[in-house]
N, C-alpha and C positions, 0 to 999 in steps of 0.2 A: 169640861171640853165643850165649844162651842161648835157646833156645825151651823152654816146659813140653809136659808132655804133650798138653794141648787145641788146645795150636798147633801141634805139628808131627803129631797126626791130621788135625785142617783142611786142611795142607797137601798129606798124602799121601792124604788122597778127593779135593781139589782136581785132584790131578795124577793119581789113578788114573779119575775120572769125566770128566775134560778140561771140567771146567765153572767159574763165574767164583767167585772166593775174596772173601768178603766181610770185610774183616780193617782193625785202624785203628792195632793196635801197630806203631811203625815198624818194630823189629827184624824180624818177621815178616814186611811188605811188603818188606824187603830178601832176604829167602830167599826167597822168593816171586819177585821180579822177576830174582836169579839161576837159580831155576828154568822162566823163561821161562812163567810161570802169569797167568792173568788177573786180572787185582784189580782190586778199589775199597773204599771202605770206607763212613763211614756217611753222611760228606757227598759222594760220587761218587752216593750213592742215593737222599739228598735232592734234588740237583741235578738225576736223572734225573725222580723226583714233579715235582719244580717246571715244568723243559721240559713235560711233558706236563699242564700245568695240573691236576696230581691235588692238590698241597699248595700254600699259600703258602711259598714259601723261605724268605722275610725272615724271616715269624715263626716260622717252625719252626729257621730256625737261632737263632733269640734263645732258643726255648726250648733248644734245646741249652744255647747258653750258658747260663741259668739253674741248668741241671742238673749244671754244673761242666765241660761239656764244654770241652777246649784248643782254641782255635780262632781263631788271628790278626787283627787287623783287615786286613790284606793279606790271607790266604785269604779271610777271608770278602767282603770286595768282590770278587776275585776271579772268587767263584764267584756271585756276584748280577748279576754283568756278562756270564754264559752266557746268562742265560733274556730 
């Protein structure tokens, strides 16, 4: 597993501030969750917006998708079926 440089700083502020790692590369969420570090990425923070009625989910994740973002039609029902 390759991490670059920007990912494996993330990782060690992550782990030397003990605070949550916002990250959406897989590889990374896997050195991450062997590091026993907190994560989520960008739709764990959409999801968050949505709960707390700050964003509409639906449409904020279709704009993702529009912006090329990868995003399953199983995730994303998913995670419309949290809020």
């Amino acid at each position: 597993m390759y991490l670059d440089a920007g990912e494996s700083e993330a990782i060690v502020l992550a782990k030397e501030k003990d605070c949550l790692l916002i990250i959406d590369d897989g590889d990374v969420r896997k050195a991450a969750k062997n590091m026993n570090l907190n994560i989520t990425g960008t739709v764990g923070i959409l999801l968050k917006a949505g709960k707390d009625r700050k964003i509409d989910l639906r449409e904020s994740l279709d704009e993702l998708n529009a912006c090329g973002f990868r995003l399953s039609e199983k995730v994303r029902d998913f995670v419309l079926s949290k809020i």
